[in-house]
PASEBA-1860 file (N, C-alpha, C; in nm, 3 decimals):
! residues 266
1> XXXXXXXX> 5.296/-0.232/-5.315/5.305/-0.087/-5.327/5.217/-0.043/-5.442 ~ 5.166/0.062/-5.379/5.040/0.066/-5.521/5.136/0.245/-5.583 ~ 5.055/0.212/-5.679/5.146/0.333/-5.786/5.066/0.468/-5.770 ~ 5.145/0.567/-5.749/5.107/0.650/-5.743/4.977/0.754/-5.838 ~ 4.856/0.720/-5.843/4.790/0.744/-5.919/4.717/0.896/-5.882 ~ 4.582/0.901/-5.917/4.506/0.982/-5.880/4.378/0.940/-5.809 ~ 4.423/0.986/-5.688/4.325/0.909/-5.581/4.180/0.972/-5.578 ~ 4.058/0.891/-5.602/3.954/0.919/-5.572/3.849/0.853/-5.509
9> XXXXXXXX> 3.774/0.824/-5.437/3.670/0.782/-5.368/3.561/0.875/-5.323 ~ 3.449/0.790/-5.263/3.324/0.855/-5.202/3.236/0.764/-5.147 ~ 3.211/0.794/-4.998/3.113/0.688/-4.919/3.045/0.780/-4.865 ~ 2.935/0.695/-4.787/2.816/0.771/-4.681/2.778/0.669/-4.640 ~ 2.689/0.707/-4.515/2.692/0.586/-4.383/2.537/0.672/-4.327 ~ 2.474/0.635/-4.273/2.374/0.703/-4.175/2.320/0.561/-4.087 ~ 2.304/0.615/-3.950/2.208/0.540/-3.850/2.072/0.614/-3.804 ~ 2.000/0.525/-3.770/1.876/0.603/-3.683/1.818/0.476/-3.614
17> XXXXXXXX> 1.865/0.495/-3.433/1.844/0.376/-3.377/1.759/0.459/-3.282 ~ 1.614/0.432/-3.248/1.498/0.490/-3.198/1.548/0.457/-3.046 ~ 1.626/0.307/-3.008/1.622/0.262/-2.896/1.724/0.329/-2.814 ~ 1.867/0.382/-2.877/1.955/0.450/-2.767/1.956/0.594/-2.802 ~ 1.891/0.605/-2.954/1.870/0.780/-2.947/2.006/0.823/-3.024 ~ 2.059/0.689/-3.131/2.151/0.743/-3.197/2.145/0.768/-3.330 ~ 2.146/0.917/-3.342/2.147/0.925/-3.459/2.209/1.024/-3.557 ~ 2.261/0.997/-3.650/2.351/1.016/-3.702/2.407/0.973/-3.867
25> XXXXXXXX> 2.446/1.072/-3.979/2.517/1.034/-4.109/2.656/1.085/-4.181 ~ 2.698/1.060/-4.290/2.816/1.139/-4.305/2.824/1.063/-4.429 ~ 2.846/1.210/-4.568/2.911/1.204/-4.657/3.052/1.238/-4.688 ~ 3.144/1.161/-4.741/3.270/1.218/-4.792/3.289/1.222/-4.888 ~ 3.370/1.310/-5.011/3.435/1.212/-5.153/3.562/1.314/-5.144 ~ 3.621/1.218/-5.237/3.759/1.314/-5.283/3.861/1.299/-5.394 ~ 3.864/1.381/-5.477/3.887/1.398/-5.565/4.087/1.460/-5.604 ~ 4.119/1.376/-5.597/4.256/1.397/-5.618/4.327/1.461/-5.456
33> XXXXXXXX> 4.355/1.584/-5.474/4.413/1.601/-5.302/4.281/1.700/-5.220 ~ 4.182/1.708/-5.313/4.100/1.781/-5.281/3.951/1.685/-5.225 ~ 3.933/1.713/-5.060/3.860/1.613/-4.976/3.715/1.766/-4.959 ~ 3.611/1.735/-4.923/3.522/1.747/-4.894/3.398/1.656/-4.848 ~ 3.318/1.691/-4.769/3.217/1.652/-4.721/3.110/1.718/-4.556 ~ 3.058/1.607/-4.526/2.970/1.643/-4.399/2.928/1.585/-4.341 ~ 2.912/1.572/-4.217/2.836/1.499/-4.102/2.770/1.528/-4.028 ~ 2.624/1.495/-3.970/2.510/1.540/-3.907/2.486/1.426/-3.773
41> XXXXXXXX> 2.450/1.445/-3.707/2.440/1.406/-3.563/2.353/1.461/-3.426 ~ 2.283/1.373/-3.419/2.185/1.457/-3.265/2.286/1.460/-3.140 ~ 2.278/1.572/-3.092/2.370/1.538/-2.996/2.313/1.502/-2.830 ~ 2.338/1.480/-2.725/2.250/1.437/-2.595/2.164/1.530/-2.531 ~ 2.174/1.693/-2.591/2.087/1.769/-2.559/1.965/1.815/-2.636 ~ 1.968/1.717/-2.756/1.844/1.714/-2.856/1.905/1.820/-2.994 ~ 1.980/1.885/-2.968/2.021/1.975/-3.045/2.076/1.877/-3.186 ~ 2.053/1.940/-3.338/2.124/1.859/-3.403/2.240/1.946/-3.449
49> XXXXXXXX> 2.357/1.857/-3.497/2.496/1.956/-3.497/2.528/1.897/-3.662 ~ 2.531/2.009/-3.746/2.594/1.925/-3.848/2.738/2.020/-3.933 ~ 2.812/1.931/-3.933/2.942/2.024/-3.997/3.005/1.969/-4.172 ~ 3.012/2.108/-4.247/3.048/2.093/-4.350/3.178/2.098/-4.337 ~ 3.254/2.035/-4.396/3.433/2.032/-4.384/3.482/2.031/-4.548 ~ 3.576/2.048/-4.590/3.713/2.073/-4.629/3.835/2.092/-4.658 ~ 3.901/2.056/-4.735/4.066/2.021/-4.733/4.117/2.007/-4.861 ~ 4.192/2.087/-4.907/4.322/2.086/-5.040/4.454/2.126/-4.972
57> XXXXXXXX> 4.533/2.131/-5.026/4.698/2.155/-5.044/4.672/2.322/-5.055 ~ 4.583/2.378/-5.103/4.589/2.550/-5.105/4.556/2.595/-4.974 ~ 4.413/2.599/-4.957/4.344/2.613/-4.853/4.380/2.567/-4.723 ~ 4.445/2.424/-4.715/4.399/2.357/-4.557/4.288/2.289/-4.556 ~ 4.255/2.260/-4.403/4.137/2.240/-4.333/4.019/2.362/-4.349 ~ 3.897/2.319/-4.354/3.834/2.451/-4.299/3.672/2.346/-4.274 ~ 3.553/2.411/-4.212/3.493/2.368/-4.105/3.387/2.453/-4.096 ~ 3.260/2.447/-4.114/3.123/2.500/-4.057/3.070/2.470/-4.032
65> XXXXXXXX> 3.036/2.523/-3.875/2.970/2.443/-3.800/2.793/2.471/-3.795 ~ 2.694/2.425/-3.756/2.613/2.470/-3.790/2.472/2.395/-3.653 ~ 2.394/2.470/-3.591/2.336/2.404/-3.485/2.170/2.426/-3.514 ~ 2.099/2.345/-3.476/1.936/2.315/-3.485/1.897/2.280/-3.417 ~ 1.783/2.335/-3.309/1.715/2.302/-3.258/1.766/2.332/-3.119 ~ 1.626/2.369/-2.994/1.675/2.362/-2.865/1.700/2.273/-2.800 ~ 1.792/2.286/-2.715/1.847/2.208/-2.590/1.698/2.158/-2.460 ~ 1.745/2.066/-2.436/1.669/2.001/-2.365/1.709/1.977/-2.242
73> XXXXXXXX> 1.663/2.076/-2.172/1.701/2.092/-1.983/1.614/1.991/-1.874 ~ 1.689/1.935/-1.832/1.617/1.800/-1.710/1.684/1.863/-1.578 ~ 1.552/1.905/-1.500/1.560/1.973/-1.404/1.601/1.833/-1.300 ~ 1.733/1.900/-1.204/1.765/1.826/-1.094/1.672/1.806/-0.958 ~ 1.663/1.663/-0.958/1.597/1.647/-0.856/1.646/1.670/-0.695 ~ 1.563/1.739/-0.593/1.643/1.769/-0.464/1.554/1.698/-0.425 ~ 1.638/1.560/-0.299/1.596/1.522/-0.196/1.589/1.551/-0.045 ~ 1.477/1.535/0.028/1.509/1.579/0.149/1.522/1.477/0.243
81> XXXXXXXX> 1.652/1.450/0.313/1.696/1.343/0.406/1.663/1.406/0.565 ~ 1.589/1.333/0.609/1.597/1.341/0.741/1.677/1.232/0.859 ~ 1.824/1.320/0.898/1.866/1.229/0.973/1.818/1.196/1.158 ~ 1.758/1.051/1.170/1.738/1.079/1.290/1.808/1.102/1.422 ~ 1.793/1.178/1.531/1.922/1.196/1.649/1.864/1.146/1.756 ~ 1.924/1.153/1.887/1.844/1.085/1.992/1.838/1.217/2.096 ~ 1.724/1.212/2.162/1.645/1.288/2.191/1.674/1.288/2.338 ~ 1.704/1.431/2.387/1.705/1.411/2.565/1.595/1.422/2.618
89> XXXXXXXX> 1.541/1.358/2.698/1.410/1.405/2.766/1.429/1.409/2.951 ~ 1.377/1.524/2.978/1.397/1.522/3.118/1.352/1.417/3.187 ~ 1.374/1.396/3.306/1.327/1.282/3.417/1.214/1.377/3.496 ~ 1.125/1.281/3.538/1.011/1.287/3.623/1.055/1.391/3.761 ~ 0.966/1.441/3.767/1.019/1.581/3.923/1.021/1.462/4.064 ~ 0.936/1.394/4.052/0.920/1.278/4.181/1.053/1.205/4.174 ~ 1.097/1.171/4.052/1.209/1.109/4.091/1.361/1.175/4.129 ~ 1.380/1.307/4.099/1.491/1.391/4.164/1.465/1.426/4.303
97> XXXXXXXX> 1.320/1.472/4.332/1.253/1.411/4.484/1.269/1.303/4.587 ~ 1.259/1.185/4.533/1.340/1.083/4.564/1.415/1.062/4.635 ~ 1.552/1.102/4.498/1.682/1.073/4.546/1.770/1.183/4.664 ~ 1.667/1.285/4.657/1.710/1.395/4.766/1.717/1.382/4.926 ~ 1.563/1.299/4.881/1.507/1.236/5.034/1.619/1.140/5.089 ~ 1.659/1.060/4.996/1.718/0.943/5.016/1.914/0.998/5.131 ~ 1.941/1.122/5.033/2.035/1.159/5.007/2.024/1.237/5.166 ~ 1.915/1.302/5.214/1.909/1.335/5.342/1.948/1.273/5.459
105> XXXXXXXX> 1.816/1.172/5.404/1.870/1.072/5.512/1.959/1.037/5.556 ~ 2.031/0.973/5.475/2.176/0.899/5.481/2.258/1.038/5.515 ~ 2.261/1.134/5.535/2.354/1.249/5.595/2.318/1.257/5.754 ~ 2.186/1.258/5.750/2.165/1.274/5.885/2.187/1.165/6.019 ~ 2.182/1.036/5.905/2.246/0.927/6.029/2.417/0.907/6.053 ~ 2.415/1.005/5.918/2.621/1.001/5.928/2.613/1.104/6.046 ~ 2.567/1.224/6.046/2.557/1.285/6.181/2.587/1.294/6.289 ~ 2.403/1.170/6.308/2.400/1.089/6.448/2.519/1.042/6.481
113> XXXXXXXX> 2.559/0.930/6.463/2.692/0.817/6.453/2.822/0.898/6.460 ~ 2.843/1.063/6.415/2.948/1.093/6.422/2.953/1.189/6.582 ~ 2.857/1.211/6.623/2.814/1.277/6.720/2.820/1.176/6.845 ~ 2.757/1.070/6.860/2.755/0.970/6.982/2.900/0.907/6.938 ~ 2.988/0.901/6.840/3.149/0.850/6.863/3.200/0.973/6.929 ~ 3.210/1.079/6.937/3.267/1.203/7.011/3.264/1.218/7.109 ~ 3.111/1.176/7.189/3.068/1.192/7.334/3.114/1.053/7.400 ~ 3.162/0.983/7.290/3.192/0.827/7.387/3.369/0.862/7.393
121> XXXXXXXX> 3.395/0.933/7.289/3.573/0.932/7.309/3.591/1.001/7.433 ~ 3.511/1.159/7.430/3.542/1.262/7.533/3.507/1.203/7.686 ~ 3.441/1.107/7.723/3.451/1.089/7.820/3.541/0.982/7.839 ~ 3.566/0.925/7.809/3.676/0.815/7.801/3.795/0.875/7.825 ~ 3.826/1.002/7.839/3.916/1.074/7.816/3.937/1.172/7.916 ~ 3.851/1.179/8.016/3.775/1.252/8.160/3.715/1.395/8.106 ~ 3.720/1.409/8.037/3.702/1.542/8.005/3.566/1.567/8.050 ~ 3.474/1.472/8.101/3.368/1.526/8.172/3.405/1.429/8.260
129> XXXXXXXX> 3.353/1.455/8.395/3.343/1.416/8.544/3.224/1.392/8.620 ~ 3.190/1.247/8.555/3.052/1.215/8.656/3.078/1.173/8.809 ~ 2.961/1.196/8.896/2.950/1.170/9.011/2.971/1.012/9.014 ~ 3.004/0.999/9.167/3.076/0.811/9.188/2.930/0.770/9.204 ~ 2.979/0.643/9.173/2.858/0.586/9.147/2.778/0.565/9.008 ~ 2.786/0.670/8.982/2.683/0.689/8.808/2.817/0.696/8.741 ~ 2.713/0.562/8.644/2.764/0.545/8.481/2.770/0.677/8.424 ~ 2.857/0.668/8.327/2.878/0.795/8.256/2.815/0.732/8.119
137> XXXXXXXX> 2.700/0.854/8.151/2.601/0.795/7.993/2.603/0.885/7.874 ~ 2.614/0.841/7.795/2.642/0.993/7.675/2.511/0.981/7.566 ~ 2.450/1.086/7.499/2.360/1.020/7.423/2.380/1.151/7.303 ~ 2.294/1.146/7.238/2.258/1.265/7.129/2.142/1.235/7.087 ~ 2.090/1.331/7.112/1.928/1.388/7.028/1.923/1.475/6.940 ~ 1.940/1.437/6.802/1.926/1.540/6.710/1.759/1.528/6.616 ~ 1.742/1.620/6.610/1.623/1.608/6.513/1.651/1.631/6.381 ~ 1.567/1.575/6.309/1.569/1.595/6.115/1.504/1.706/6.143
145> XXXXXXXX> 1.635/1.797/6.058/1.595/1.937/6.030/1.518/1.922/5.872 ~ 1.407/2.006/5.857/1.289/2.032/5.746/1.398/2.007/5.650 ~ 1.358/1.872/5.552/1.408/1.905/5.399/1.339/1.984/5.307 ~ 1.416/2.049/5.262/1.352/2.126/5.094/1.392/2.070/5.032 ~ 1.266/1.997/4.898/1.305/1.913/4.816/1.291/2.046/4.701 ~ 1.426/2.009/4.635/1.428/2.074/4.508/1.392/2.051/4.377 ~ 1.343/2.063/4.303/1.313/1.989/4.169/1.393/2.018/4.068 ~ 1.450/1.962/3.959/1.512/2.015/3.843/1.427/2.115/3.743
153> XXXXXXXX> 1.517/2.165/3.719/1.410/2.205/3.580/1.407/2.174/3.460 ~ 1.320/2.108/3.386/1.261/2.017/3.305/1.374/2.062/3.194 ~ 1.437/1.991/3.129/1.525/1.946/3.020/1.475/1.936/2.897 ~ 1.498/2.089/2.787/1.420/2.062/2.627/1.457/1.993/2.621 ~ 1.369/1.904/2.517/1.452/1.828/2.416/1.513/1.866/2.277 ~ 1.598/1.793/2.227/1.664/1.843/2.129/1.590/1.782/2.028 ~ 1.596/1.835/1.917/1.543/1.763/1.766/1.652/1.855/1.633 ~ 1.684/1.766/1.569/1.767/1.765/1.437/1.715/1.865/1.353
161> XXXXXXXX> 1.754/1.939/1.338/1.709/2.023/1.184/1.703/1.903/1.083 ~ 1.594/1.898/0.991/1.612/1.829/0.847/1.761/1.849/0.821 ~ 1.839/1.751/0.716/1.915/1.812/0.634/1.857/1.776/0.489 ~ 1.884/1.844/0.400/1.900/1.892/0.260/1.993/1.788/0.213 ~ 1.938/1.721/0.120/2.104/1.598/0.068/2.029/1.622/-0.079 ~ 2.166/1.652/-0.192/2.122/1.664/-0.328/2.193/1.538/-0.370 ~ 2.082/1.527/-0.473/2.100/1.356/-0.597/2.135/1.414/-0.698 ~ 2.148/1.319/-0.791/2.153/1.368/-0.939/2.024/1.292/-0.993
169> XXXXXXXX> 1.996/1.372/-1.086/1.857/1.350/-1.180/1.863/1.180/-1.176 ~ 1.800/1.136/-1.140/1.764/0.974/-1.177/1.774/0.941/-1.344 ~ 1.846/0.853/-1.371/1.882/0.847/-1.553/1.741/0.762/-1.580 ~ 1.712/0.833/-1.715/1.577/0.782/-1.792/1.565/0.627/-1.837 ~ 1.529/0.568/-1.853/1.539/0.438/-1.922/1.392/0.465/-2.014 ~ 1.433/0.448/-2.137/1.392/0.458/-2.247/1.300/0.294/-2.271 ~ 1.200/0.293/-2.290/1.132/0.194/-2.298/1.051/0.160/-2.411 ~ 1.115/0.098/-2.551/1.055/0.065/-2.679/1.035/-0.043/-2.737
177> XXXXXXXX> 0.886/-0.082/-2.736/0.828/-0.166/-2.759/0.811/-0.245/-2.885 ~ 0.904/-0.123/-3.026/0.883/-0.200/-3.138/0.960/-0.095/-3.208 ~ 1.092/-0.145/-3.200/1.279/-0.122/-3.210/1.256/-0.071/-3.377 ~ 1.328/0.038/-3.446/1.322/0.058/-3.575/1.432/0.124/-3.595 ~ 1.502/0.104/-3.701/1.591/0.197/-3.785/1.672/0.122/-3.905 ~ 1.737/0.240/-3.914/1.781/0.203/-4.118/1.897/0.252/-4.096 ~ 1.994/0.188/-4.214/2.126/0.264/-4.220/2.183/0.235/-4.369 ~ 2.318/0.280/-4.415/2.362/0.247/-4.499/2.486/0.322/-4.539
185> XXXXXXXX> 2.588/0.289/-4.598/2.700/0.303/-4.607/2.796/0.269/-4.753 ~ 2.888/0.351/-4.825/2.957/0.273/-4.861/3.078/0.347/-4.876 ~ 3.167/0.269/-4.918/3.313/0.317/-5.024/3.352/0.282/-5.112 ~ 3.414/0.337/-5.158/3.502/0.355/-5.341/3.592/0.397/-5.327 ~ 3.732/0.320/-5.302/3.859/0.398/-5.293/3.961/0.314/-5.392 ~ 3.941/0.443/-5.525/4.007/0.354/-5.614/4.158/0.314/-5.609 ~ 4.243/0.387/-5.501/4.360/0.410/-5.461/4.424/0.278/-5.389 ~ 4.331/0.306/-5.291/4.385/0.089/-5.215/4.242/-0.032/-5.304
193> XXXXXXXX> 4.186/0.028/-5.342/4.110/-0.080/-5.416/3.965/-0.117/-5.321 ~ 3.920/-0.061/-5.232/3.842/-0.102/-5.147/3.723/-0.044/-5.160 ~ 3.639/-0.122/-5.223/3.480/-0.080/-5.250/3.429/-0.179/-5.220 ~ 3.294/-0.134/-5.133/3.222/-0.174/-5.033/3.104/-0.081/-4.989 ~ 2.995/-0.177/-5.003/2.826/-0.123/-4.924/2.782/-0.193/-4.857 ~ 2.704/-0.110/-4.816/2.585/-0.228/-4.674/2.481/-0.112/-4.646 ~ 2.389/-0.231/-4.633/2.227/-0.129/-4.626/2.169/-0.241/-4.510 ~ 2.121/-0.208/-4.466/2.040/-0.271/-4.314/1.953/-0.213/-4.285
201> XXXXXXXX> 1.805/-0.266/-4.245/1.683/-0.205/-4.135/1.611/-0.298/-4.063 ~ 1.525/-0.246/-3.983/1.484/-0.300/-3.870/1.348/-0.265/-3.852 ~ 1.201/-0.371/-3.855/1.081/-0.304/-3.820/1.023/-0.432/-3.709 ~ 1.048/-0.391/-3.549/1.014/-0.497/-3.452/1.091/-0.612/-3.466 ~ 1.085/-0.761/-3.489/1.150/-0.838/-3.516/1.247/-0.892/-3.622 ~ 1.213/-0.829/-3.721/1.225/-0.863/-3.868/1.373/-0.796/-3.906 ~ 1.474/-0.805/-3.911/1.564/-0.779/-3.954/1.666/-0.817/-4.099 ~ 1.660/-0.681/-4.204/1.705/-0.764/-4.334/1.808/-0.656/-4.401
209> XXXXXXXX> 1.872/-0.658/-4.477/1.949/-0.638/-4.581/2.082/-0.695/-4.651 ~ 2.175/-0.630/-4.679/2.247/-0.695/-4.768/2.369/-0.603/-4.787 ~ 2.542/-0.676/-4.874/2.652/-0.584/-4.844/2.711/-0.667/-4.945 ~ 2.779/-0.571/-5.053/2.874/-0.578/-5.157/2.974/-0.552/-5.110 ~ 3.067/-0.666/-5.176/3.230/-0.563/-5.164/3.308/-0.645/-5.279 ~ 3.430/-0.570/-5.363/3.528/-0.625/-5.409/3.613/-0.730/-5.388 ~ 3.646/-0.857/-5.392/3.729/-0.955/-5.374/3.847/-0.899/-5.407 ~ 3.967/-0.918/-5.331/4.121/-0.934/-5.385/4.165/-0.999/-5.490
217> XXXXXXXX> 4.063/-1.091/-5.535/4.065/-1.126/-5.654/3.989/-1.084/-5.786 ~ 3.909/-0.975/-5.694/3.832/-0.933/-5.824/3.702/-0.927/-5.871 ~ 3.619/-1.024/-5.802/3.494/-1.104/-5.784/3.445/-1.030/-5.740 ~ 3.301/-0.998/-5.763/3.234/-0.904/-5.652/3.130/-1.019/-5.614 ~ 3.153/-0.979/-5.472/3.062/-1.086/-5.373/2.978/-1.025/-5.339 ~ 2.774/-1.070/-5.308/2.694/-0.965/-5.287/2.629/-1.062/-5.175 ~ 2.609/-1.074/-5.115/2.522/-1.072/-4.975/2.385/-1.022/-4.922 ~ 2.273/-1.140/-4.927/2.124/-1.089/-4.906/2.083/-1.163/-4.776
225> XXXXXXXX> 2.043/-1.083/-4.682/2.037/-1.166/-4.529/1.927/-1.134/-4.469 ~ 1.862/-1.192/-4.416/1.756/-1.187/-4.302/1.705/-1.254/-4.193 ~ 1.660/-1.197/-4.110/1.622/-1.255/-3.947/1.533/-1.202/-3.894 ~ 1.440/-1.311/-3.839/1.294/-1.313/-3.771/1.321/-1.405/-3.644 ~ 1.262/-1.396/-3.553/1.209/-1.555/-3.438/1.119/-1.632/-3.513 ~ 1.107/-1.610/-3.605/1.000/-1.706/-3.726/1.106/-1.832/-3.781 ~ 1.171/-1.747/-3.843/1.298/-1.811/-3.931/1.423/-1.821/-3.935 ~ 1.469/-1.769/-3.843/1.617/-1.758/-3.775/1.655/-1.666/-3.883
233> XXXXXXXX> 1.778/-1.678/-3.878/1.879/-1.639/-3.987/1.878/-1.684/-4.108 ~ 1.896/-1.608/-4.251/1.939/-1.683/-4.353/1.983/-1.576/-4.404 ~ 2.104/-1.609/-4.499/2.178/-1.543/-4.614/2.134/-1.614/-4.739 ~ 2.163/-1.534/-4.859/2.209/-1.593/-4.998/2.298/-1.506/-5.033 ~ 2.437/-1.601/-5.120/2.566/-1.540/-5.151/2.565/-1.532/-5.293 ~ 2.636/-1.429/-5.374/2.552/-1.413/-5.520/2.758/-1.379/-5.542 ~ 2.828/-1.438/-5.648/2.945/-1.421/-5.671/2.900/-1.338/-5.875 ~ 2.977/-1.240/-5.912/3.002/-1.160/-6.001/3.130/-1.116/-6.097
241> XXXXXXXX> 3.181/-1.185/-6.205/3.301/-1.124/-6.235/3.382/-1.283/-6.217 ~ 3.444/-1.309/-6.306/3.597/-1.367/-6.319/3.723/-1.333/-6.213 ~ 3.793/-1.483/-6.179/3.914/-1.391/-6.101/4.009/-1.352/-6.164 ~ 4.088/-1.246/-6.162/4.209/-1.225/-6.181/4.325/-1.340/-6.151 ~ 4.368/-1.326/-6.262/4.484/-1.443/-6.222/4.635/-1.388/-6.263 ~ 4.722/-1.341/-6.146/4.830/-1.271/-6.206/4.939/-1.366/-6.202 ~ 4.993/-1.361/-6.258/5.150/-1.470/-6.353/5.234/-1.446/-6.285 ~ 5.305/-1.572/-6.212/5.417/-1.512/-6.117/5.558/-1.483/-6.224
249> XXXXXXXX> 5.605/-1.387/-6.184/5.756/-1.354/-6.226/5.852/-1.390/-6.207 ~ 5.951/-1.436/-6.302/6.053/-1.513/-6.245/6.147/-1.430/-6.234 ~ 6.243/-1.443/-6.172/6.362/-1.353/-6.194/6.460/-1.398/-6.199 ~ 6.535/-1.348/-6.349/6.695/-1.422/-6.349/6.783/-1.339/-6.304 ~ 6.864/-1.453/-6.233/6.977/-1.425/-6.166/7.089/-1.407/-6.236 ~ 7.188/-1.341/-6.245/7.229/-1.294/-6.317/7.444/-1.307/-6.163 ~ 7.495/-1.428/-6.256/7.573/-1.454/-6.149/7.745/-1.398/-6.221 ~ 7.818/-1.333/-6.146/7.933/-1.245/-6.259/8.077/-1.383/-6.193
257> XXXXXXXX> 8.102/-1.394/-6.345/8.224/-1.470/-6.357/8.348/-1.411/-6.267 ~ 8.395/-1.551/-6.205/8.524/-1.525/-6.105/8.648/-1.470/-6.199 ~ 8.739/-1.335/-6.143/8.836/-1.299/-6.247/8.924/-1.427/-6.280 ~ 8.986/-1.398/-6.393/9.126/-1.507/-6.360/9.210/-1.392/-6.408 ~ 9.357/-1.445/-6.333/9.445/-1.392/-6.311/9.572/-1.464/-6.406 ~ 9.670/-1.422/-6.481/9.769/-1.479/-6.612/9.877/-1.437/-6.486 ~ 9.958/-1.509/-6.491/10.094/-1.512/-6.469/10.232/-1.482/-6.571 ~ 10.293/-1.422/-6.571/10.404/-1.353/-6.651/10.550/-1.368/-6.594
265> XX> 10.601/-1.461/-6.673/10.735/-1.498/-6.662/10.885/-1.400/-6.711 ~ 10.909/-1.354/-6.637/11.096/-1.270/-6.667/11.166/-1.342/-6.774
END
C-alpha cells in the first residue's frame, strides 16, 4: 500500500510509421489532482485531429477539439456486369413448310381409309342393291385438295439489358520500398514508482535505440539495441545505482496469560 502522497508524473509517446500511415503523439503530466495534456493523430481521411484535455476536482473534464487539413475523397468505383441470357431465334420458313406438308398428307390418307371403311360397311349391310351377278365394288376417289402452306412469323429475339452491379472502391495497398519512422515515450509516476523511456527509429533496414526504466529494487537498468541483416540483433545492458535492501520486520507476538481462578472456603 503506498502512502498517500502527492501524486505527480509526466510522459509522451509519438509514432510515425510511413508504411500503415500511422501517425500519431501524446503528452500528459499531472500535478497533484490536477491532469492536463494532448494528443495529435492523422486520422483515415488525411485530416489531422488534435485534442487539448483537462481535469481537476473544480472544473471536471473539459476538451478542445481542434481539426487540420482536408479530407480525402476516393471516388467509388461502378462496374458494369453483363449478364448473359439465351436467346430465341426463330426457325427457318422451309421448315414450318415442311411439317405442314407432312401434316396434310397424313390427314388426307386418314380420309381415304375412313371413306372406303364406310362404303365397305354400307354395303355389307344392303343398303345398296347391286344387280345378280355383279360384285358389289365400292371405291373412293378423292383428290388432294390445294394446300396453303403457311409460314410463321419470324420470332425477335430477345437480348438482356446490361445490368449495373456496384463494388466498393478496391482497397489501396501501399507499397514502400524503404520503411522509416521514429518514436518515443516515457513516464514518471512518482506515486506507484514507475519511470520508464524508450526511443526507437527506423531508416530501411537498420533498426536502433534504447529504454530506461527503474528496478523494484532501485537500479536503473538502461538498454542500447540494434538490428541490421548485416548483424542481427545486439543489445548492451548498462546497470546504475545500488539496490535497496529493506530489513524484514519482525513482529512480536504478544500472547495474554490464562486467568486463574482462587477458590474460597465457608
Amino acid at each position: 500500500v503506498y502512502p498517500d502522497t502527492h501524486p505527480q508524473y509526466s510522459y509522451q509517446y509519438g509514432v510515425q510509421d510511413a508504411i500503415t500511415g500511422d501517425v500519431k503523439n501524446q503528452h500528459e503530466e499531472r500535478d497533484g489532482d490536477v491532469v492536463k495534456g494532448y494528443y495529435t493523430l492523422v486520422q483515415p481521411d488525411g485530416v489531422t485531429r488534435t485534442v487539448h484535455y483537462s481535469a481537476d476536482a473544480q472544473n471536471g473534464f473539459n476538451a478542445e477539439v481542434e481539426y487540420k487539413g482536408e479530407p480525402i475523397v476516393q471516388k467509388a468505383v461502378v462496374a458494369k456486369a453483363i449478364i448473359p441470357t439465351k436467346t430465341i431465334v426463330a426457325a427457318p420458313r422451309e421448315y414450318f413448310t415442311k411439317q405442314y406438308r407432312i401434316v396434310s398428307q397424313a390427314y388426307n390418307m386418314f380420309a381415304k381409309i375412313l371413306a372406303v371403311s364406310a362404303l365397305i360397311a354400307c354395303a355389307q349391310a344392303g343398303v345398296f342393291e347391286l344387280g345378280h351377278g355383279h360384285h358389289a365394288t365400292s371405291y373412293s376417289s378423292l383428290s388432294d385438295a390445294p394446300v396453303t402452306h403457311y409460314a410463321s412469323a419470324p420470332v425477335a429475339a430477345h437480348y438482356a439489358a446490361p445490368v449495373a452491379a456496384y463494388h466498393h472502391a478496391p482497397a489501396v495497398v501501399k507499397t514502400v520500398t524503404h520503411p522509416q519512422y521514429s518514436y518515443q515515450y516515457g513516464v514518471q509516476d512518482a506515486h506507484t514508482g514507475d519511470v520508464k523511456n524508450q526511443h526507437e527509429e527506423r531508416d530501411g533496414d537498420i533498426v536502433k535505440g534504447y529504454y530506461t526504466l527503474v528496478q523494484p529494487d532501485g537500479v536503473t537498468r538502461t538498454v542500447h539495441y540494434s538490428a541490421d541483416s548485416h548483424n542481427g540483433f545486439n543489445a548492451e545492458v548498462e546497470y546504475k545505482g545500488e539496490p535497496i535492501v529493506q530489513k524484514a520486520v519482525v513482529a512480536k507476538t504478544i500472547v495474554a496469560a490464562a486467568p486463574v481462578y482462587k477458590a474460597y472456603h465457608h
